[in-house]
Structure formats: C-alpha cells, structure tokens
C-alpha positions in Angstrom: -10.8 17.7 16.3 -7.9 18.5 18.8 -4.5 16.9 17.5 -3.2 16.9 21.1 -4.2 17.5 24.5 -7.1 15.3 26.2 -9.8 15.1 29.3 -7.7 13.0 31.7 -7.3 12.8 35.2 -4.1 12.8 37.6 -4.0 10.5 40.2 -4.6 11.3 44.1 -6.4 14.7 42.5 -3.5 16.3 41.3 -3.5 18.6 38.6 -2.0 16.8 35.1 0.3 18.5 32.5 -2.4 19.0 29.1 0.1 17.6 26.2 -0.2 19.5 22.8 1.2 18.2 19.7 0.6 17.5 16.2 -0.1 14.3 15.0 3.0 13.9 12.9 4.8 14.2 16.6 2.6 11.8 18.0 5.3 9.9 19.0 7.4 12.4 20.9 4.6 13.1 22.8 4.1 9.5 24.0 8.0 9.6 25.1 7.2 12.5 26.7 4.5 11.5 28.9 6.3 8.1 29.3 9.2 10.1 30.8 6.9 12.4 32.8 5.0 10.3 34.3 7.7 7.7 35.7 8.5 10.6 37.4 5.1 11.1 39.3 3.7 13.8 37.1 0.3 13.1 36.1 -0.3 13.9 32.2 -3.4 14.6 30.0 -3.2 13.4 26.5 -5.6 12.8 23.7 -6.9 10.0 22.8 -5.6 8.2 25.9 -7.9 10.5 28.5 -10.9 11.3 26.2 -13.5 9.7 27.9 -16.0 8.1 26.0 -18.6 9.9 24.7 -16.7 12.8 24.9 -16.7 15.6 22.6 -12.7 16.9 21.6 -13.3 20.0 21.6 -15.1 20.1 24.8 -12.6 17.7 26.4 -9.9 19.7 25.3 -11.6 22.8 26.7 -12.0 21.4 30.3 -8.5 19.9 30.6 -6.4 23.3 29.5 -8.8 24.7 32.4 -8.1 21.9 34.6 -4.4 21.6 34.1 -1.4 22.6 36.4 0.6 23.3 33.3 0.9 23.4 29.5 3.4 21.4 27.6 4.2 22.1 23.8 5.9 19.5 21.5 7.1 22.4 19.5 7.9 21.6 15.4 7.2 23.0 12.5 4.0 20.9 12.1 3.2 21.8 15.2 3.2 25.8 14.4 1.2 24.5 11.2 -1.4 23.2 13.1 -4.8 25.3 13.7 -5.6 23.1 16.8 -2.3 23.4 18.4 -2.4 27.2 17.8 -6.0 26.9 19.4 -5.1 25.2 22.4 -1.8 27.4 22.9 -4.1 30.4 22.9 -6.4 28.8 25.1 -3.5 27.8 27.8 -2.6 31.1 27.4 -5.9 33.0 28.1 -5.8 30.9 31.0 -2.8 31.8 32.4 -1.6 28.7 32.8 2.5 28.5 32.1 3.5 26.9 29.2 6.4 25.0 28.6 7.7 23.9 25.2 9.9 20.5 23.8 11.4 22.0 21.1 12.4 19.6 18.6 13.4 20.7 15.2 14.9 24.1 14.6 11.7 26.0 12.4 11.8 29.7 13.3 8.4 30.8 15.3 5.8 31.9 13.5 4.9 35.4 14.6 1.8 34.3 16.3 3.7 31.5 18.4 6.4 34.6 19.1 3.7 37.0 21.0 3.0 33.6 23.2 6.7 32.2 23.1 8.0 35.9 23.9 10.9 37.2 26.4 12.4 33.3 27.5 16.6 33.4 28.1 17.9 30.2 26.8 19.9 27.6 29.1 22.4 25.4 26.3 21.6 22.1 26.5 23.3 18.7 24.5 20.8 16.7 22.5 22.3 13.4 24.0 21.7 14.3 27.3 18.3 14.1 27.5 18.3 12.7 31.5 19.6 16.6 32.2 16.9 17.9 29.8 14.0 16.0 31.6 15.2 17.3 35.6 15.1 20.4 33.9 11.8 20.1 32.7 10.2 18.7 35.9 12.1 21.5 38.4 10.2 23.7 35.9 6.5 21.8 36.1 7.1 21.4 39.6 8.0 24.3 40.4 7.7 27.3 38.3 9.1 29.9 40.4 12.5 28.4 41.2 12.9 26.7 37.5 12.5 30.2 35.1 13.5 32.2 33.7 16.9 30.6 33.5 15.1 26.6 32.3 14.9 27.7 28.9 17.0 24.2 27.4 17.3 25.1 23.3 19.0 22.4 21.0 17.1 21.7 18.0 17.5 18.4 15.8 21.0 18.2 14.3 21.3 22.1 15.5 23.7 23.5 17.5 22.6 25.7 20.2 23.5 28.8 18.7 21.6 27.7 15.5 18.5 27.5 17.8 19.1 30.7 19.9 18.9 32.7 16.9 14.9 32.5 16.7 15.6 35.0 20.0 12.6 34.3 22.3 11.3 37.0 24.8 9.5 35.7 27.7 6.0 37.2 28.9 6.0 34.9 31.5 8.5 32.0 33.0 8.0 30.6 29.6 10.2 27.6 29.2 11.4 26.2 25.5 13.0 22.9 26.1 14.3 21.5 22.6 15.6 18.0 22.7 15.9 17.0 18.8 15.1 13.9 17.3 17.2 11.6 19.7 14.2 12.3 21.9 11.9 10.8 20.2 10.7 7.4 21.7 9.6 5.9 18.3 10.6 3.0 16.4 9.9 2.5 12.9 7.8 5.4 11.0 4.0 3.5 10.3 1.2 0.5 9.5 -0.6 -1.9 6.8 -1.6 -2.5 2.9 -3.7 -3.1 0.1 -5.1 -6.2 2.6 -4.2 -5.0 6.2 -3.7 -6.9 9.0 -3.9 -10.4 7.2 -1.5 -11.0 4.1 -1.7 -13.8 1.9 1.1 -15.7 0.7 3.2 -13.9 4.0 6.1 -15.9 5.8 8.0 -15.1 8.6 11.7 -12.9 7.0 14.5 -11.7 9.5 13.5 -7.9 10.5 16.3 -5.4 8.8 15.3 -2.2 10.0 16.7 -1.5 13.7 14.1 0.1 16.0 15.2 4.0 16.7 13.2 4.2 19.6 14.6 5.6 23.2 14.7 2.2 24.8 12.9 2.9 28.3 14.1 0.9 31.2 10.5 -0.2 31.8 10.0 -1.7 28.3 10.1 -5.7 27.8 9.6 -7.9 24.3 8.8 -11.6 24.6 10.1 -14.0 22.3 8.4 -17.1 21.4 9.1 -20.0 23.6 11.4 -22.7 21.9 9.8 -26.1 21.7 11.9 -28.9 23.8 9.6 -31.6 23.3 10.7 -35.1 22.1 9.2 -34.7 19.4 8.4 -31.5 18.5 5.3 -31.1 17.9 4.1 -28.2 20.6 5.3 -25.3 18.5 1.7 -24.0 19.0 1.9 -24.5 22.8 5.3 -22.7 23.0 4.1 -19.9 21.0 1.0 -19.3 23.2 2.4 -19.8 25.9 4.5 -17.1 25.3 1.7 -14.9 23.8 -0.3 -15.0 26.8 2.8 -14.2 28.9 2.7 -11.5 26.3 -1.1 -10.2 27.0 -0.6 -10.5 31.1 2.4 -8.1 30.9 0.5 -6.0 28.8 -1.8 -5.6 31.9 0.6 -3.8 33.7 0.2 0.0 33.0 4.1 1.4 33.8 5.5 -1.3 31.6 5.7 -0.9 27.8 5.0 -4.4 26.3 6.4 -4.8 22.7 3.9 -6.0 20.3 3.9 -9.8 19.0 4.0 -9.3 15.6 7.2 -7.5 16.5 8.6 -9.7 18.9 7.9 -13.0 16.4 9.7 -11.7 13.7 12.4 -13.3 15.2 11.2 -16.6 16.1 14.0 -19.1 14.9 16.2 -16.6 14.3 19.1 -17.1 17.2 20.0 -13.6 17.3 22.0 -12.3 19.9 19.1 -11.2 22.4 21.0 -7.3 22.3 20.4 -6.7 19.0 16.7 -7.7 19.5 17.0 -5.4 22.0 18.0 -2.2 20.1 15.7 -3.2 17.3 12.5 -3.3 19.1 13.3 -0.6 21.6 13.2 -2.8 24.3 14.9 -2.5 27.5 14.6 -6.3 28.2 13.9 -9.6 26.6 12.0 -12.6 28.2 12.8 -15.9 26.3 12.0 -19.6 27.4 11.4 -23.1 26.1 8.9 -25.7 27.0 8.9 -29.6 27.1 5.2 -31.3 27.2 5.2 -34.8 28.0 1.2 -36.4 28.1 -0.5 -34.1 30.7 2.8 -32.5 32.1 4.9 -29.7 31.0 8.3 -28.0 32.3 8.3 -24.3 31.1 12.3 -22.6 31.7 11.9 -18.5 31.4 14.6 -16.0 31.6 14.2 -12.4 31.4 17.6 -10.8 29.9 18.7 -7.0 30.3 19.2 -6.3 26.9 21.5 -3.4 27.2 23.9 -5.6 28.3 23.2 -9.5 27.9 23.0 -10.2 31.7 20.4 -12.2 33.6 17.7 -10.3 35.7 15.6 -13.2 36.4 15.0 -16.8 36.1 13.0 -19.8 36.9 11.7 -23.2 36.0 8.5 -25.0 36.5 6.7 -28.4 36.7 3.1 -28.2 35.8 0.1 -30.5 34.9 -1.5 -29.2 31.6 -4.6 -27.7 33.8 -2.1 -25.2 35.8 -1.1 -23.4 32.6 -2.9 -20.2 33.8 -1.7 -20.4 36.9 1.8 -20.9 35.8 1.3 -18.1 33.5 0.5 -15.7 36.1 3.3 -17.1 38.2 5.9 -16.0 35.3 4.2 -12.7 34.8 4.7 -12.2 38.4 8.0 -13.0 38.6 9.2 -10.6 36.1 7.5 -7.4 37.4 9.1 -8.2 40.7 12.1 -8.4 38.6 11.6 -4.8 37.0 10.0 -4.0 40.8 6.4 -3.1 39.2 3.0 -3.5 40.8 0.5 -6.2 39.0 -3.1 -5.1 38.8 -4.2 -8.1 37.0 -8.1 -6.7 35.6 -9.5 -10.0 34.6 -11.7 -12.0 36.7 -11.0 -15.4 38.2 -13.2 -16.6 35.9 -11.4 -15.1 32.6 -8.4 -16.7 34.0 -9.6 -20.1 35.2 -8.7 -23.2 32.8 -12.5 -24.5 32.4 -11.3 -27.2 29.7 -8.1 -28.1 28.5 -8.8 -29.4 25.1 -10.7 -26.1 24.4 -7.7 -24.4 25.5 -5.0 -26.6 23.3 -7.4 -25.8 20.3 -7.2 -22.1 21.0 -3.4 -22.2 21.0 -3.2 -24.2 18.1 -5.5 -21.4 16.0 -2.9 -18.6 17.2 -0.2 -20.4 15.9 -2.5 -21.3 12.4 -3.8 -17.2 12.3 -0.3 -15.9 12.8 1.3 -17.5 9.4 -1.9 -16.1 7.6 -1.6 -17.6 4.6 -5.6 -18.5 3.4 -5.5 -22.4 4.5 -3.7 -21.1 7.7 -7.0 -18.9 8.4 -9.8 -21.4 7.9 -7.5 -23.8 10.1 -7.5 -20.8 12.8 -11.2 -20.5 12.5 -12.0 -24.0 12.9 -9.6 -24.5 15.7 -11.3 -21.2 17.4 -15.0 -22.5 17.0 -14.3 -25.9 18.2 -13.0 -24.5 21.6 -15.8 -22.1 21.6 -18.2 -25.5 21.1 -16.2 -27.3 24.0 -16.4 -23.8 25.7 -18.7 -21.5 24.8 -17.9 -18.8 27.3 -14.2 -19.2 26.0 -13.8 -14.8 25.4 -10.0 -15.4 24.5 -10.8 -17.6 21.8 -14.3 -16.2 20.8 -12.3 -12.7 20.6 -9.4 -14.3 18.6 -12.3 -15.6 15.8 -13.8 -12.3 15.6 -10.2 -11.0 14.6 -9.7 -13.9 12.2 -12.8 -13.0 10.4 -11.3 -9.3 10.1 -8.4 -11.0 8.6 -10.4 -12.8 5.6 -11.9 -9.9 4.9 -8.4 -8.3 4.2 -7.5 -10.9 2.6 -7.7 -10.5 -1.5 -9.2 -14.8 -1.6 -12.5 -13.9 0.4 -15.3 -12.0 -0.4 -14.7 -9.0 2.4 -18.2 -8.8 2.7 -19.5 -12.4 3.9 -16.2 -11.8 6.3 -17.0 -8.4 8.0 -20.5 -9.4 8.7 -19.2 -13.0 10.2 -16.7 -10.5 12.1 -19.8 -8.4 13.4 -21.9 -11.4 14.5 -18.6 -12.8 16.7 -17.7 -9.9 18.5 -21.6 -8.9 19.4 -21.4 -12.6 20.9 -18.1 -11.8 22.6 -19.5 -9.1 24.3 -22.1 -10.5 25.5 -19.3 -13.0 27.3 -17.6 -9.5 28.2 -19.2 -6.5 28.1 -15.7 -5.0 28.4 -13.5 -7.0 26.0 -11.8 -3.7 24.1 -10.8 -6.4 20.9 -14.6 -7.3 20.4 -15.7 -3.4 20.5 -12.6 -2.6 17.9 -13.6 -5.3 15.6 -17.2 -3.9 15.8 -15.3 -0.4 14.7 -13.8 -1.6 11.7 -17.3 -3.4 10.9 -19.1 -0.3 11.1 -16.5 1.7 9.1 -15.5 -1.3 6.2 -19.4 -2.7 5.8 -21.5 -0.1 7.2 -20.0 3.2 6.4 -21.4 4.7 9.6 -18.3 6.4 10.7 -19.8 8.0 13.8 -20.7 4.0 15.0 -17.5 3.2 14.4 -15.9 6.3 16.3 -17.9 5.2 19.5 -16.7 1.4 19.3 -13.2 2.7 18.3 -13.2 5.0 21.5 -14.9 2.9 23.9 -12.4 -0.3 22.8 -9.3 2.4 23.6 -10.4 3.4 26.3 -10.4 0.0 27.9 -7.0 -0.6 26.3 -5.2 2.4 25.1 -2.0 -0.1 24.1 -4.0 -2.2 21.7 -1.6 -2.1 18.6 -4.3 -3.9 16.2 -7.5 -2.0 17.3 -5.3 1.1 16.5 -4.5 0.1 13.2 -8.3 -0.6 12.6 -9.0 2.8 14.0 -6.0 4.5 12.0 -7.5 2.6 8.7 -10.9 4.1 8.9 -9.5 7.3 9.7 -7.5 7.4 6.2 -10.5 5.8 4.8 -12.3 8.5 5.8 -9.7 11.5 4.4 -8.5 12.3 8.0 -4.8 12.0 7.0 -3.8 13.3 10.7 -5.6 11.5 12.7 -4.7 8.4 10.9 -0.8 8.8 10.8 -1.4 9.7 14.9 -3.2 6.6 15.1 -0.5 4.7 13.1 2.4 6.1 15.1 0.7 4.6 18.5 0.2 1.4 17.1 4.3 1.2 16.0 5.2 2.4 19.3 3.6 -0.8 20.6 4.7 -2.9 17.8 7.6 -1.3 16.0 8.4 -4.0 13.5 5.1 -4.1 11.8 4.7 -4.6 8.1 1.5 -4.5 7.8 1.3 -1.0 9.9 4.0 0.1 7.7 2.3 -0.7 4.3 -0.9 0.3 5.0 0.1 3.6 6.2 1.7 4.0 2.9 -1.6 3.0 1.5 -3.5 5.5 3.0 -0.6 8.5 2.2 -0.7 7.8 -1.4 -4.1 9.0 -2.1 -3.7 11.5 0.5 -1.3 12.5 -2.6 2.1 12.3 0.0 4.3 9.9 -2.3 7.4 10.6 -1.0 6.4 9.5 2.5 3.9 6.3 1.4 7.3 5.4 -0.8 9.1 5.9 2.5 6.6 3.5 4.7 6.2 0.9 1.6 10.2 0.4 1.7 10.5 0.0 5.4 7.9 -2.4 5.3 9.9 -4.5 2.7 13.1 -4.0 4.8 11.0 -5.5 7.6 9.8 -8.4 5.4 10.9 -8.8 1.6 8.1 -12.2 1.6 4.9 -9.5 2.1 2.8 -9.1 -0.8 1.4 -5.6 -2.0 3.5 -3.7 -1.6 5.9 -3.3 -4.9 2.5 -3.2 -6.4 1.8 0.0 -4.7 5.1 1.0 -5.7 4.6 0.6 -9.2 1.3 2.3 -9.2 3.6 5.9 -7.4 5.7 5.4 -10.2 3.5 4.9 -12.7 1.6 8.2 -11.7 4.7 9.8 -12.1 5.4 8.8 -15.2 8.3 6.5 -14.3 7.4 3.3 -16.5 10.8 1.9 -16.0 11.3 1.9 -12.7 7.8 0.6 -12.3 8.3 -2.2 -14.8 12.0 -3.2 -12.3 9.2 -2.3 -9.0 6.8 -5.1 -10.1 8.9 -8.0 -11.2 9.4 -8.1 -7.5 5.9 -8.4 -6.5 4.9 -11.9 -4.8 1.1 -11.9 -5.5 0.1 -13.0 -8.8 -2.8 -11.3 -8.7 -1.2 -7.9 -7.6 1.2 -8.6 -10.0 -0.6 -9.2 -13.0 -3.0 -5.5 -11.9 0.6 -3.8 -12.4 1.5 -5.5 -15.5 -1.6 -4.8 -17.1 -1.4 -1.4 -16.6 2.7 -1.3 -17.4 1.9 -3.0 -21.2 -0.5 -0.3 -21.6 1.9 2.7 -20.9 3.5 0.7 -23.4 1.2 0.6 -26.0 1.4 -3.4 -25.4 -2.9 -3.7 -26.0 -3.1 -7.3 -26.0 -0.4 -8.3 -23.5 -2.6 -5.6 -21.1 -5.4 -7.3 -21.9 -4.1 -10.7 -21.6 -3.1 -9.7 -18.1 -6.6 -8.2 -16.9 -8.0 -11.4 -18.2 -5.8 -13.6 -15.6 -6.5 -10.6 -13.0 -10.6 -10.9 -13.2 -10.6 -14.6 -13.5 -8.4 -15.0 -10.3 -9.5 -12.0 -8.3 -12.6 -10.1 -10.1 -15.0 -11.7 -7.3 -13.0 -10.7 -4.3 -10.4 -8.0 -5.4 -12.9 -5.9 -7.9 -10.9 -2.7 -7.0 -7.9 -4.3 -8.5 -9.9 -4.0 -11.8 -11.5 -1.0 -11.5 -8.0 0.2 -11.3 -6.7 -0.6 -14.0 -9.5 0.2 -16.3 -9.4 3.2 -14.9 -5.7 3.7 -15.6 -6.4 2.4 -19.4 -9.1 5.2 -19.3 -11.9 2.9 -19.7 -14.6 4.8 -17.7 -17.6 2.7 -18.1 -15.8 -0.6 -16.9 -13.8 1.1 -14.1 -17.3 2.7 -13.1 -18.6 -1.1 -13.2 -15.9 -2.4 -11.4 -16.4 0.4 -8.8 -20.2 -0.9 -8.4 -18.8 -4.4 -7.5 -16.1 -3.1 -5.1 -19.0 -1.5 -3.2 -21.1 -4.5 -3.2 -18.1 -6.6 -2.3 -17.6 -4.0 0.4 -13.3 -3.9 -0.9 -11.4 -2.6 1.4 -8.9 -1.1 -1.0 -11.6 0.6 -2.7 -13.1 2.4 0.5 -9.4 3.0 1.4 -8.1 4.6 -2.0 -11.3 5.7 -4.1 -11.6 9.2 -2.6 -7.8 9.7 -3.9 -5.7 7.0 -6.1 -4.1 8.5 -8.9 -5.8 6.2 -11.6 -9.5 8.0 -10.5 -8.2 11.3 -11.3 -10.1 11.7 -14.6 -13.3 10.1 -13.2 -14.2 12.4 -10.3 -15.9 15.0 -12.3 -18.4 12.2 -13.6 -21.4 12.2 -11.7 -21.4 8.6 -11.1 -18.6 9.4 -8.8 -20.6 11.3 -6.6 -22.7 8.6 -6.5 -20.4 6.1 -5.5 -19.2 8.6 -2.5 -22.5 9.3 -1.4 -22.7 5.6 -0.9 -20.3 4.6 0.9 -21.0 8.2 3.1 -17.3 9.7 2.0 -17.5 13.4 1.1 -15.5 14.8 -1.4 
C-alpha cells in the first residue's frame, strides 16, 4: 500500500499536484495541500482521493499518470520508504517534474541523488514560509520561468549552508524546497488507549500541551456555549448547541473545524480566547451563551480573531425552541460570511428539519451524558438516545450518536466488549437504512468488523467508504487507525492517527492509544512519548501510567515502574501493574493478592488484563486461558497488543499462539 499520493481529481478538469510522503510526515503533507490548494492548485492525496473500491496501487498508478506535477515531502523516512521510492520512480519515468519540500536535513540516498540530480539552490529562511510557498507555486505553475533558480534549501534547525552541502545536480528543473519543522501544520504528535475512545473514571482537566500547529487563517474552534439560564439547568442545551454549530462548520470544505473533544477541554476554563487559540491551532474562536426560558431561547455568538483578541463577528437571537435548526444554520452562516467562505450545506431539508422537539432535547441531553464518559454517564447517553429514537425513529443524528455510544462501552473496561460491538453493528445497519450516506454509521460498522469480526478487508471497505463521505471525521479515523495497528500496519496507523489530531489536536484518547499501538510495534521511546502528552493533556485519564509501568517494566526499570503506577487512577489497571511489580519483587503473595482483586473486578470484561500478568509471572497455561477469554470477550486490548506486548514474548513459539492468531485472522 502507497504511503502517499492518491486517485483524486482537480476541479474544472485541471491537472492536480500527486502528494508523496511517508506516513510519519503525514502531517506536513496535509499543511501542504492546505496551503496549495487555498491557492487554486488542485492536489491528489491518499486516502482523501482514493475512491472507493479502489485498489492503491492502481490508484496511485493512474494519478502519477494523471498529474500536472509531482510533489515530494522529502525526510529521512521518506527516503526509507519503498513506496515513496516507487512512486518517485514512477513520476519520473513519466516525465512529469518533480518538486521536493524538504524538511529535515538527511543526506540523499544515492538512489534519490540520480532522480534529485543537477538542482542550484535558492537560500531560503525557515520562518518565512509565505516566500517559500510563491516560490513553490511560480514553480507548479509554471515550470519554465520558476527553475532552475526555485531550488529553496533550509532543513529543520539547519542553516542553509548545512543543507547545500548534500550538493544536488538537476536532470531536469528539479525543485527542492525545504521548509523545516516550522512548516509543519500539526498539533500535538497522536491518539487513544488501553479503552479508546471512551474512558472510565475520565473528567474534564485544563489542556497543558500548546498546539504547534501553523495556525491557518481559515481554521475555527468552537467553545461550548455558557449557560445563562435562571437557573442553570441547560448545560446540555448550551453544549449542543454549540456542537451542532460545531458539525455545520465542519460542512464547509476550505475551513478547518477543530475537533470537540479539543475545543471542550476548555469548557469552564475562562482562558483568554488567544491562548486557546495558539493551543488548538486555530485561527479563530466562536464562543456564545444561551438563556432558555419555557419554549424560548436567546442564543449571543461571537466569533473572535484569535491572533489578536478582536471581534470579527457578532449577533444575537430570539427563537422559539422549534427554530433551533434554523437558528443554527443562521449562525453557521454568519460566520463563513465573516471568514468570506461559500456554504454547501449537504444535508437534506429533511436531516435538518426539527420533526419533534422533545426528541431533540433528549438527543442533547445524551451528548452532554456520552461526553463525561464515565459508565453511568453512558447508559444515561443511551437511554436518552433511544428515547428520541422512539419519539423519532428517523432521528439519524441521534440514532448515529447511539451507535457511537455502544463503541464506547465496548472500550470501556465495565462492559463485556462483545454484547457492545454487536449492539454497535445492529445501530448503525439501522442508521443506514435512515441514510445510506451517514459516514459515522459506515465507520462504526468498520471497527465492528475489525474488533468482533476480524474480517479486516470488511472493515477496510466501511473504513473507506465512511472517509470518503467525510475525510475530516476525527473519530472514524481513530477507529480506522486502531484496526490498522491492530492489524501490524504500524504506518498506516500512525498516518491515520496524525489526521485525526490535525482535526482534534488536544486528544487524549488519540494520544494514548497511539502509544498503545507503538509499544507492541516495539517503538518505546515514541509510545512513552504519546502516553506523556496524553497526561499533559489530561492528568484525570486512566491507562495510561499503566502502560507506562508495563515499558518500564520490560526494561527492567522496577523502580521507576513502581513511582509510574502509584499514579494510575483505575483500580483495576492499577492493581494489573502491581501484581506484576510485587512479582519482580519476589513479593508472591502480595502479587497474588493483587490478581485476585484484578479478576474479581475485571476478569469478565478486561480478561487481557490477566492474561497479562500471568504471562509476565510466566504462568503459560493461565495466560493461554485468559487469552481464550479475551477472544471470546472479543477485548480490545488483546486484539490491539497480543501480536506484540512484551509480557507474550516467551509464549509465541507455543503452538497455542498460532492458534490464537489464526483466530482472530492476525498473521504473525
């Protein structure tokens, strides 16, 4: 599978620029096209343009043919990547011109030297990356005038000297544009943990780790609505309201819509609306209140430039209850007039038409219930969801929320993950038969194939056909970057990750489970490295000093692992460490009194956790029991971490371990 590139098209028949990268660079290659195509030029970039049903290869084939030119996000992982060196070779054969961001300062390979060969170098400063981009876009546009003199070289934290000594020769009007790392439009580094999206025992904690994205003046995060009532008690109307707000932005292709989980971090907080800025990568905030008195409400919204704390745009209104929608629309409205962007709303009249208000105050109040996701929280969401379904069964908002809820108990270490994923199934097949098109129903049906099923190619189709309706869907490509790992396809899930932070930077969940799925990908520095920012995010999330402890461990550090899991929130998680901890320690009983607490609170729905730590105490037989259960539970940890966690290193010589891959369809 191609890394970069795609099958895309170019508006008005134009020719688009085929994007190549490696997945590590996923996100300066989203900046990139960002950048390229506010300026008119039409680019081709995998996954976005693979249609579905597509082959890669095939699709990657037909755009490099297709293309007007051939641009390089040029790093070292880029030169170690087979794909990228077959698609260079391929743009090459082609004769199409290539052009290469350069953006760390690894000397060519002598392969990329025969293509990258004979280019004169035009200094360039890393910080002005405005100059960098005219550059680039005389040179796309047009090649003749541009080279050989639009050669820009600065590599990361190079001087351009430092860079000029790889000394390029140019066969052609080859261009090497290196930008460095202040380029790249990405926030924080990744996604998830043990229990993804959902995490018990989770409460909102002030973000502490500032965004590092480039903040593009097209980008907007919406902060929950404050509650002005008398008596406040719509906090669930004030956050969906602005939720929705939220979704109908989304809708708009040129703007970049900062993901809620990001944006609700700082609900409460009173921070100055600049800093939210800079830490979500947003060039603008929206903010607003609401007062609901019986059937009318007054909703106040102003969208702030948050470079510099000025007004753009403001307004008030003065509803009854039934014109929410519309009022939604209106405020939508008003702020891409305010940015001077086009709305091409894609739901029908009837997606957006308030059939019954009491179904729609039930679906608000289950947002605000599935968002703190603590276990009580999700059964109230559920409830709330299937009462506005019974009130309005045609309800595909609320009947695609409940299929997402679902996905979240079956994260969740309290549920049995496998009643939950087939629940999950059974909602979204009814969503889609609301909406054939919903993208959150087919996404949920992609997990469901991948976590119950272990049919990956089932879960590839729904995964593509659900991005392909909405390429910006932050949760369905954490789903897809999940099965990914699960699956050993440690590129394409850290690609996948990387696009669902640049929609929703301030993640935890992204964060930790992308440290989940590097650890047994045996990359400890960088799951270390995603497991703290994911703290730094939210010191209240559970799992994750857990998974610290079990690094260190496997590196013989029992110290620092004993400090690691004193800090761990879950009892459950924490007692797994312990147990193994006292072992190390030659502490028999105290492990054993700590497994004991582990399989009476979590054997039934966590049987991974135990597996784990038998495994650890080099009990084979129970671990290989345990393993049994985690299948028939359908654990998500174990599909996750089985083909690779540390603790299974002595067990994957036994032939029972072949079994157990050959069941859940995972090769070796």
């Amino acid at each position: 599978m191609a890394e970069g590139g795609g099958d895309g098209k170019a508006g008005g028949g134009t020719p688009p620029v085929f994007i190549s990268y490696a997945s590590q660079d996923a996100a300066v290659a989203a900046a990139l096209v960002e950048a390229l195509e506010r300026h008119g030029i039409a680019c081709w970039i995998a996954p976005r343009d693979v249609k579905a049903g597509a082959l890669y290869a095939d699709a990657i084939v037909r755009a490099i043919s297709g293309a007007k030119a051939f641009v390089l996000v040029l790093s070292e992982s880029a030169m170690a990547s087979p794909h990228v060196s077959k698609e260079i070779e391929r743009a090459s054969s082609k004769k199409r011109p290539i052009i290469a961001l350069r953006i760390d300062a690894a000397p060519l390979t002598p392969a990329l030297e025969y293509f990258l060969s004979e280019s004169q170098w035009v200094e360039a400063q890393a910080r002005n990356i405005d100059a960098a981009y005219v550059k680039l876009i005389d040179a796309i546009r047009e090649p003749a005038r541009a080279a050989p003199e639009t050669v820009v070289a600065v590599a990361q934290g190079t001087s351009a000297g430092t860079a000029s000594a790889v000394h390029p020769k140019s066969r052609r009007n080859w261009i090497l544009l290196a930008a460095g790392l202040a380029f790249a439009a990405v926030a924080l580094a990744v996604l998830l943990a043990p229990k993804f999206w959902p995490a018990k025992h989770t409460t909102a904690e002030q973000p502490t780790t500032a965004a590092t994205n480039v903040v593009s003046d097209k980008s907007i995060a919406v902060l929950p609505f404050a509650d002005m009532s008398e008596k406040k008690d719509q906090e669930y109307f004030a956050d969906g309201m602005a939720e929705e707000i939220l979704d109908l932005l989304a809708k708009i292709p040129s703007l970049k819509v900062i993901g809620r989980t990001s944006s609700f971090q700082f609900k409460g907080k009173g921070e100055d609306l600049r800093i939210i800025g800079a830490r979500l990568g947003a060039a603008f905030v929206l903010e607003g209140s609401i007062r609901k008195v019986g059937l009318r409400i007054r909703v106040t919204a102003q969208l702030i430039d948050a470079r510099s704390g000025t007004h753009r745009w403001s307004d008030s209104y003065d509803r009854d209850f039934g014109d929410v929608l519309t009022l939604q629309d209106e405020i939508a409205a008003g702020i891409a007039r305010a940015l001077q962007l086009s709305v091409d709303a894609d739901e029908s009249p009837r997606q957006r038409r308030l059939v019954n208000t009491e179904a729609y105050a039930l679906y608000l109040r289950g947002l605000l219930a599935q968002d703190q996701q603590h276990l009580d929280k999700l059964f109230e969401a559920i409830r709330d969801f299937e009462q506005a379904l019974a009130l309005d069964p045609t309800f595909l908002r609320a009947s695609e929320a409940l299929a997402r809820a679902h996905v979240d108990q079956g994260f969740d270490e309290d549920v049995l993950s496998h009643a939950a994923w087939q629940q999950a199934r059974e909602v979204a097949q009814r969503t889609l038969r609301i909406d054939s098109s919903s993208a959150p129903a087919h996404g949920v049906l992609g997990l469901v194939h991948g976590e119950e099923e272990f049919d990956w190619k089932a879960a590839e189709a729904e995964f593509r056909q659900a991005l392909v309706l909405n390429p910006r869907d932050s949760v369905t490509l954490g789903y897809a970057a999940i099965i990914a790992g699960a699956r050993g396809l440690k590129p394409e899930s850290q690609r996948l990750f990387n696009a669902s932070l640049a929609v929703d930077p301030l993640n935890p969940y992204v964060q930790q489970h992308l440290g989940q799925m590097l650890m047994p990908a045996g990359d400890y520095a960088e799951a270390q490295a995603a497991l703290r920012k994911s703290i730094a995010i939210n010191k209240a999330f559970d799992g994750n000093h857990y998974l610290l402890c079990r690094m260190l461990l496997a590196h013989g550090e029992l110290e620092a692992a004993q400090k690691e899991i004193q800090s761990e929130s879950a009892a459950d998680a924490k007692d797994a460490g312990l147990s193994m901890i006292y072992h190390a320690l030659h502490r028999q009983e105290d492990s054993d009194t700590a497994l004991a607490r582990l399989i009476r609170v979590a054997g039934a729905t966590w049987p991974y956790s135990v597996a784990t730590v038998y495994a650890y105490r080099g009990e084979r037989d129970k671990a290989f029991e345990w393993l049994e259960k985690g299948i028939d539970s359908r654990d998500s940890d174990q599909l996750e971490g089985i083909r690779g966690d540390p603790e299974f290193a002595a067990l994957r010589k036994d032939a029972r371990y072949k079994a157990l891959l050959n069941t859940m369809n995972l090769a070796e």
